[in-house]
C-alpha positions as CSV (number, residue, x, y, z in Angstrom):
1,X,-0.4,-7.2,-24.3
2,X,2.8,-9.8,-24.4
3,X,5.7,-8.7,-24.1
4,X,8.6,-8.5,-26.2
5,X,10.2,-11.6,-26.6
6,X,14.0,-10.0,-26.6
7,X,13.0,-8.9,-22.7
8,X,12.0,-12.7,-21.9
9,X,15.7,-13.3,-21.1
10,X,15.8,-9.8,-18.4
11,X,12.8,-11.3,-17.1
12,X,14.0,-15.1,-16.6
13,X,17.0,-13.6,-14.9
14,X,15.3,-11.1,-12.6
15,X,12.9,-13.6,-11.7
16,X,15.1,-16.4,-10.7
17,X,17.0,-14.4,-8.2
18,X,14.3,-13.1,-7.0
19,X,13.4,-17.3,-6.4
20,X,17.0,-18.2,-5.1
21,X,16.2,-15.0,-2.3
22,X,12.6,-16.8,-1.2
23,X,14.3,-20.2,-1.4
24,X,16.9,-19.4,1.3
25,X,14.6,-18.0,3.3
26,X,12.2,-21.2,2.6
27,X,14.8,-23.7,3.4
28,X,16.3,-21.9,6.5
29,X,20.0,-20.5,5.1
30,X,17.8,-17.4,5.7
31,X,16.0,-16.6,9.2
32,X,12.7,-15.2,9.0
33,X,11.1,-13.8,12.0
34,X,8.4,-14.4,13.3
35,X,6.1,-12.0,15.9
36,X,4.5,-13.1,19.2
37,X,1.1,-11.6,17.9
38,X,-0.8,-11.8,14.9
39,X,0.2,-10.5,12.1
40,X,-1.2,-9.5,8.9
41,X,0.9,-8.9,5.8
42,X,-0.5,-7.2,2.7
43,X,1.0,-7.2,-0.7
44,X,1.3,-8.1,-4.4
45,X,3.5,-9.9,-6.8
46,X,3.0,-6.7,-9.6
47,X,4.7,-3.3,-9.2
48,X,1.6,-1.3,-8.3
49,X,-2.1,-0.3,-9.3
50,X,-3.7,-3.7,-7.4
51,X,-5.6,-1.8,-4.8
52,X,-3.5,-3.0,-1.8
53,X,-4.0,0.2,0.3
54,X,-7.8,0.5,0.0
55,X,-7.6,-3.5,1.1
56,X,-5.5,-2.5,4.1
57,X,-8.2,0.2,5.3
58,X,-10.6,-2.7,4.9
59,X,-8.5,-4.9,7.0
60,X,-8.3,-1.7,9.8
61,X,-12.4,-1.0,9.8
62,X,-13.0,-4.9,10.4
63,X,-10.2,-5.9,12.8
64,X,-9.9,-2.2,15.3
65,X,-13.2,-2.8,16.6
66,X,-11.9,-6.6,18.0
67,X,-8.0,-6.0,18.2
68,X,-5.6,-3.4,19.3
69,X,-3.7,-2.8,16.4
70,X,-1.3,-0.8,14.4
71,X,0.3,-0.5,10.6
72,X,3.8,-1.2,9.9
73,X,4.7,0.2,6.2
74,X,8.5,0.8,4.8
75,X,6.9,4.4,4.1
76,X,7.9,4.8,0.2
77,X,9.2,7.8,-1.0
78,X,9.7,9.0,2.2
79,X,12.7,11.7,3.1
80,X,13.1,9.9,6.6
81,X,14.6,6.9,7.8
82,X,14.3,4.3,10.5
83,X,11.1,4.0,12.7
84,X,8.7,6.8,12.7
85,X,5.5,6.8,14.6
86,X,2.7,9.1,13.4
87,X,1.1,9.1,16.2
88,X,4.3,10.9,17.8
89,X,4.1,13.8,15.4
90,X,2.2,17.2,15.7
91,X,-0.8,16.4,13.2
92,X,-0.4,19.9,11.7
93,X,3.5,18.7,11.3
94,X,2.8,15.2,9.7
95,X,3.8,15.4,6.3
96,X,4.1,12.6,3.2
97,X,7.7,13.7,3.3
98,X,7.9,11.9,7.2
99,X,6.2,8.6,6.7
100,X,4.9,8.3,3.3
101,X,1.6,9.1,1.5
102,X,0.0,6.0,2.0
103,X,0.6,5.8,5.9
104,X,-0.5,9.1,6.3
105,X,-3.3,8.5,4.7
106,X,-4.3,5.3,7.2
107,X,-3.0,7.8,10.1
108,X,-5.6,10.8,8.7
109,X,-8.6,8.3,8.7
110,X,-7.6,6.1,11.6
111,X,-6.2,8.5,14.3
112,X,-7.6,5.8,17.1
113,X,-4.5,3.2,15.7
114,X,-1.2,3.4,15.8
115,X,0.7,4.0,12.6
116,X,4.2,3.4,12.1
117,X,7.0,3.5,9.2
118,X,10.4,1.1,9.0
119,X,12.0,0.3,6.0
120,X,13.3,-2.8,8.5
121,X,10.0,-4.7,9.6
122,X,11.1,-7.0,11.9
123,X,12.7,-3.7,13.6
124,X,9.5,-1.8,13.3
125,X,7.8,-4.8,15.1
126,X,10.0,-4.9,18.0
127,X,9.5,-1.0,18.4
128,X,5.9,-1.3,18.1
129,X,5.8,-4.1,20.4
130,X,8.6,-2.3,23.3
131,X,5.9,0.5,23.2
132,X,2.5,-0.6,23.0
133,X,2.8,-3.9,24.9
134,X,-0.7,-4.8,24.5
135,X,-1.2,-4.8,20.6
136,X,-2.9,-7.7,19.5
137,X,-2.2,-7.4,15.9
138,X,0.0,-5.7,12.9
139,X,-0.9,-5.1,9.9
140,X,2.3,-5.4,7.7
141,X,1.7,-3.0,4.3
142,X,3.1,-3.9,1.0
143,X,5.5,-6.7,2.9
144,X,5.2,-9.7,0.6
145,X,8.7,-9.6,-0.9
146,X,10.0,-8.8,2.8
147,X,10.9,-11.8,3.6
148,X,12.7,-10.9,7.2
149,X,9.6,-11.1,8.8
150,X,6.8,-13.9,8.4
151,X,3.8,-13.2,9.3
152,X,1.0,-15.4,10.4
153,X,-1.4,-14.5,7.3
154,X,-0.4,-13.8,4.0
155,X,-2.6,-11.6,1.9
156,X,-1.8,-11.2,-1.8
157,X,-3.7,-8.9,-3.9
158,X,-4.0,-9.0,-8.0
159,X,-6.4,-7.0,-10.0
160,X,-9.1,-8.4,-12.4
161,X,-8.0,-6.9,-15.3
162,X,-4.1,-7.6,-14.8
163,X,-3.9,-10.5,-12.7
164,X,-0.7,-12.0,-11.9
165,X,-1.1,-15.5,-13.7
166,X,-1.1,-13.9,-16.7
167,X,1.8,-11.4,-16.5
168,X,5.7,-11.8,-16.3
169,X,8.4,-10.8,-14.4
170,X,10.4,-7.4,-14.6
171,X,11.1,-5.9,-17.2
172,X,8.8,-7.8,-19.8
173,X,6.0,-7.4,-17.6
174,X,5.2,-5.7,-13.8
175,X,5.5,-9.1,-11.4
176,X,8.5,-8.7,-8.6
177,X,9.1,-12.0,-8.6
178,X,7.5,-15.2,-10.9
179,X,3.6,-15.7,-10.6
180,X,4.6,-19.4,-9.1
181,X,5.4,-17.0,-6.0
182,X,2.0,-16.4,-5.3
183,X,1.4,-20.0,-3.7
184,X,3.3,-19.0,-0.4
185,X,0.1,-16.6,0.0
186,X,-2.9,-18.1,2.5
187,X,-5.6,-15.6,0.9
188,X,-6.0,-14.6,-2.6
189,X,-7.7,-11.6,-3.2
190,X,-8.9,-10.4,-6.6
191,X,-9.4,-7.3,-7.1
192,X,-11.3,-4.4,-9.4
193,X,-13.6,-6.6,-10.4
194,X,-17.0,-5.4,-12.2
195,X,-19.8,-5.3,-9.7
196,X,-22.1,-7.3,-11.9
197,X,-19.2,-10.4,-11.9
198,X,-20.8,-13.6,-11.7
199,X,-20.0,-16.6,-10.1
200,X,-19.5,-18.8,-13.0
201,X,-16.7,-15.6,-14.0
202,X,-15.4,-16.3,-10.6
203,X,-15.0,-20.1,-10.9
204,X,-13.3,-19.3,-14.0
205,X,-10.1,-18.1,-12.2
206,X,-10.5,-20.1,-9.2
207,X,-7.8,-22.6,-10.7
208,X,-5.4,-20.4,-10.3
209,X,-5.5,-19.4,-6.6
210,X,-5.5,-20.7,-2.4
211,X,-8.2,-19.4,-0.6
212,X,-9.8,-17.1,-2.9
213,X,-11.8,-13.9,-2.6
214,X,-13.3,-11.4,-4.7
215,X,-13.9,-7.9,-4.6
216,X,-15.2,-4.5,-6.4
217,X,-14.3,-0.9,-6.0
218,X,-17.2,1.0,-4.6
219,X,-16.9,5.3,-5.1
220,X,-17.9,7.7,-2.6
221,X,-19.0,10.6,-2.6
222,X,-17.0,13.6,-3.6
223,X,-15.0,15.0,-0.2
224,X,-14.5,18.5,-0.1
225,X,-11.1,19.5,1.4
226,X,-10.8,22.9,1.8
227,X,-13.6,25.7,2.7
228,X,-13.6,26.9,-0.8
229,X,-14.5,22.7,-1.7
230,X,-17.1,22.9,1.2
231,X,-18.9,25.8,-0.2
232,X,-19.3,24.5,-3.6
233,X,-22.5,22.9,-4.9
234,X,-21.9,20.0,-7.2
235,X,-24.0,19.1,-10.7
236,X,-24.0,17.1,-13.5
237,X,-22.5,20.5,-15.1
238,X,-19.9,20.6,-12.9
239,X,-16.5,20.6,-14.3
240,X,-13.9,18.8,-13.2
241,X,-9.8,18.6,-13.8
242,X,-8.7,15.5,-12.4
243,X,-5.0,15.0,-10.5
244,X,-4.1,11.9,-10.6
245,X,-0.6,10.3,-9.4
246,X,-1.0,6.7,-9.2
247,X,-0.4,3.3,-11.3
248,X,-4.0,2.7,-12.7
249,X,-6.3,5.7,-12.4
250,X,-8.7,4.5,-15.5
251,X,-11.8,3.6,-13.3
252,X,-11.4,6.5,-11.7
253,X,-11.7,8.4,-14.3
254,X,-14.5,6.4,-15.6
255,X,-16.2,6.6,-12.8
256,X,-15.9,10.5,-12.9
257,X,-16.4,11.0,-16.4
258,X,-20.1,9.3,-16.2
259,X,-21.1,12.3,-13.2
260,X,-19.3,15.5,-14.3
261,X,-17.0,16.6,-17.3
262,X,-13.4,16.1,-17.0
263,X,-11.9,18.4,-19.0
264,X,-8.0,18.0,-18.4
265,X,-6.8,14.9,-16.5
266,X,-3.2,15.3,-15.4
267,X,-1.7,11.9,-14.8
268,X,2.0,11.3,-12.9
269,X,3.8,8.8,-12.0
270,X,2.6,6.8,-8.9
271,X,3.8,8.5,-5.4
272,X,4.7,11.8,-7.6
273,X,5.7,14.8,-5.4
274,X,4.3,17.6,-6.9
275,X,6.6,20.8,-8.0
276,X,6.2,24.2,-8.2
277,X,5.9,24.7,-11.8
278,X,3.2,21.8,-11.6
279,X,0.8,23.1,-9.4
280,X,1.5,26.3,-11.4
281,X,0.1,25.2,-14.2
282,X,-2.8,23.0,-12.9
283,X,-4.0,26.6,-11.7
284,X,-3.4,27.9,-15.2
285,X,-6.0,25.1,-16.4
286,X,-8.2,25.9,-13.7
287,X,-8.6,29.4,-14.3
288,X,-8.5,29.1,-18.0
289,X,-12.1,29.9,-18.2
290,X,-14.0,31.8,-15.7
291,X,-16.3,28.9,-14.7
292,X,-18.1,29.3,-11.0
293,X,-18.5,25.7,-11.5
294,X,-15.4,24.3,-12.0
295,X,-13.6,21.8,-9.2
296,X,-9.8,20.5,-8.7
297,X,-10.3,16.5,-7.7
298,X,-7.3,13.9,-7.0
299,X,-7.4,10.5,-5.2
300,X,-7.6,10.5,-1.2
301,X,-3.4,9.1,-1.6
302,X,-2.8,12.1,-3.9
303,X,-4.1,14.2,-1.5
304,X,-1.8,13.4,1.3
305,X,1.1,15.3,-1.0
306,X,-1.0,18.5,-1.6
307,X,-3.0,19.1,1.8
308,X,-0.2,18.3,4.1
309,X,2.3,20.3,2.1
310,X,3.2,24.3,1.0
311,X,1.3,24.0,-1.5
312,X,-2.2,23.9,0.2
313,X,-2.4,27.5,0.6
314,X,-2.4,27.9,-3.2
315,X,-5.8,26.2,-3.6
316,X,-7.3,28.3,-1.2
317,X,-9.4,29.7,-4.4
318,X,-10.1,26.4,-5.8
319,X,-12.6,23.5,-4.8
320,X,-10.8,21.2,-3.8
321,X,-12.4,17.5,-3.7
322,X,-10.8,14.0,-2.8
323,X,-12.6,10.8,-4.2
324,X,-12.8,7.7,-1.9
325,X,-13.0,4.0,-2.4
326,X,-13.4,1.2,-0.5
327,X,-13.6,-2.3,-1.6
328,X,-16.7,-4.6,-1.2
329,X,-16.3,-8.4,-1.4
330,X,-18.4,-10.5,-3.7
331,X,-19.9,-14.1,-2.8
332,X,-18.0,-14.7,0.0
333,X,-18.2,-11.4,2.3
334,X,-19.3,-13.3,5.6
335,X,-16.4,-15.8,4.8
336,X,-13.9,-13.2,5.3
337,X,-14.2,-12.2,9.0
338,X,-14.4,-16.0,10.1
339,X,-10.9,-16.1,9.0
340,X,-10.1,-14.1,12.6
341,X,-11.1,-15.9,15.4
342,X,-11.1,-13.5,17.9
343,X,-13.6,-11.5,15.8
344,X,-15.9,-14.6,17.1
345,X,-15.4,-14.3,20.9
């Protein structure tokens, strides 16, 4: 859908100091800094929904088994300030509220790295680095408009259906800065796409980008996450009322919707923290009938807000189920690794 041509004006404004900012840093007014190891930054020109944390996992599986590394987000949403390391934090303390829903989420599958907040990266770096004097490599979340730090590989992500050549800056359309910003990237990644994309689709958009990749969303299995989820055997009659609190949760709920009935989908805003009267009333739903085969299911980031919080005890009656993804490259998926040479030694 275009936009509304009376917001083209917002947009040419927002978008052009967003271009004065990167040009300073660019042409040196600005200092960016730069680490003595590798680093990785992650990101997107659009607001949200592109798939950047499931990409940052991926980045983690393929990299920890050759580097020593460690995550370095701003930790949105977050009730804390300055550095934070999970690591440093009782696991049955960790919280959402400490360092974010998406690092606790790395933290909770990837205990073996070290995971770390600061909403000032090249500050989180030099902690990281003081600390753990024998990390190798940082992975830099969500950093692609923080331009303080420049890492040694850029990584932007845009999704399939909403990719950033086609949109427009804020607030006619959901780009951060103008989709000419997306040449400073060394790796294009495209993301969401249908597993049955073929190569001609893919040449089709390969004007627009660097060093392009392509990937697709694969679904796990359901993962139970309470007692009560672990008990529960699952069937095409099993009904499901979905929790959903980020930007794009439509193949999600496709996905769902073609191996159980969804019968009440309640969508938020992404990185919603959940109230009281909310989780009331998503247990009103749930017990509206007296179904034995009824679950509760939310993404694995949603779950970070429920199953670290006081609100866990409330589902102690209710199956409670996370869905995983985890994206799979297309084509090129033995391109990818060569890109880190010490993955080769």
């Amino acid at each position: 859908m275009r936009p509304q041509k009376i917001l083209y004006p917002f947009a040419l404004i927002y978008g052009t100091v967003a271009a004065v900012r990167r040009w300073l840093y660019r042409c040196g007014l600005r200092k960016a800094y730069r680490a003595p190891i590798l680093t990785i930054g992650v990101g997107n020109l659009s607001v949200g929904g592109t798939g950047k944390s499931p990409h940052v996992e991926c980045l983690v599986r393929l990299l920890s088994e050759h580097y020593k590394i460690a995550t370095l987000s701003r930790g949105y949403k977050r009730k804390t300030k300055g550095f934070v390391l999970a690591n440093d934090i009782d696991p049955q303390q960790l919280s959402a509220e400490m360092i974010g829903d998406e690092p606790l989420q790395f933290y909770t599958k990837f205990p073996h790295i070290k995971v770390a907040v600061d909403e000032k990266r090249k500050d989180g770096i030099q902690q990281l680095l003081q600390r753990f004097p024998d990390l190798q490599c940082i992975i830099l979340d969500d950093c692609y408009q923080h331009l303080q730090v420049k890492p040694n590989l850029s990584i932007l992500i845009t999704e399939y259906q909403n990719p950033y050549a086609k949109d427009y800056p804020l607030p006619a359309g959901r780009l951060r800065e103008f989709r000419s910003a997306a040449r400073y990237a060394d790796i294009v990644i495209v993301s969401k796409c249908p597993a049955d994309m073929t190569e001609a689709q893919c040449s089709e958009m390969a004007q627009f980008y660097q060093q392009l990749f392509f990937t697709t969303m694969h679904y796990g299995e359901l993962v139970a996450l309470n007692e009560c989820g672990k008990q529960h055997q699952l069937t095409p009659q099993t009904e499901v009322v979905l929790l959903t609190a980020i930007a794009h949760p439509e193949p999600m709920v496709k996905y769902l919707s073609e191996k159980f009935k969804i019968i009440h989908h309640y969508r938020f805003a992404d990185h919603h923290y959940f109230s009281v009267e909310e989780i009331a009333e998503i247990q009103k739903t749930f017990f509206s009938e007296k179904n034995q085969n009824r679950i509760l299911v939310t993404t694995e980031k949603d779950s970070m807000r429920l199953i670290h919080s006081s609100f866990i005890n409330q589902f102690d009656t209710i199956p409670l189920f996370s869905q995983p993804i985890e994206p799979y490259f297309l084509f090129q998926e033995k391109d990818f690794p060569s890109l880190f040479p010490m993955m080769e030694k």
